[in-house]
Steps between C-alpha positions, in 0.01 A plus 500: 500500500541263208821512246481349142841396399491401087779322343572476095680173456788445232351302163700213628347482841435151503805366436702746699301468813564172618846597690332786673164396580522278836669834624246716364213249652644514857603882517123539407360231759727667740286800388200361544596342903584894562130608407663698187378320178154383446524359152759491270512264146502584065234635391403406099554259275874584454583516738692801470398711809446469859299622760563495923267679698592654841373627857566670766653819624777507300385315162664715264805489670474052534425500126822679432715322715360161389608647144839568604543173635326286263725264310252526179625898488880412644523218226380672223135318486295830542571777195377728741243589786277772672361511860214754527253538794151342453191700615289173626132588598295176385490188680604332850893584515448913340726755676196785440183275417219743382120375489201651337 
């Protein structure tokens, strides 16, 4: 199973990041050395939202606890955020790959 946890960042992002994000970096690498997160970074020119993917049995449940623990959503960074589940069934890592 894959999780897509989406964050809306604050309009002042940028400059209020700074005292949160070597937190935020190593809860996520901490993630990652679990086998939770895949990916995780902004997404647009903003940037104004963000985007980490996750795996594995419990996915939705990692994305929201990574949420509740971030320092970007404890500080204030992130406005607000959703975790949904993500049917994957194209390429190498999908959950439920379906071919022709």
């Amino acid at each position: 199973m894959h999780a897509v946890l989406e964050y809306t960042y604050a309009d002042d992002y940028l400059q209020t990041r700074e005292q949160y994000r070597s937190d935020h970096l190593r809860l996520g690498w901490e993630a990652v050395e679990r086998g939770e997160l895949l990916l995780g970074g902004a997404v647009g020119d903003g940037p104004f939202t963000g985007l980490l993917i996750f795996t594995g049995d419990n996915a939705l449940e990692a994305a929201r606890a990574f949420a509740a623990a971030d320092p970007y959503v404890t500080g204030g960074v992130v406005n607000s955020w959703t975790a949904r589940p993500w049917t994957t069934v194209l390429g190498e890592e999908a959950a439920t790959p379906v071919r022709p």
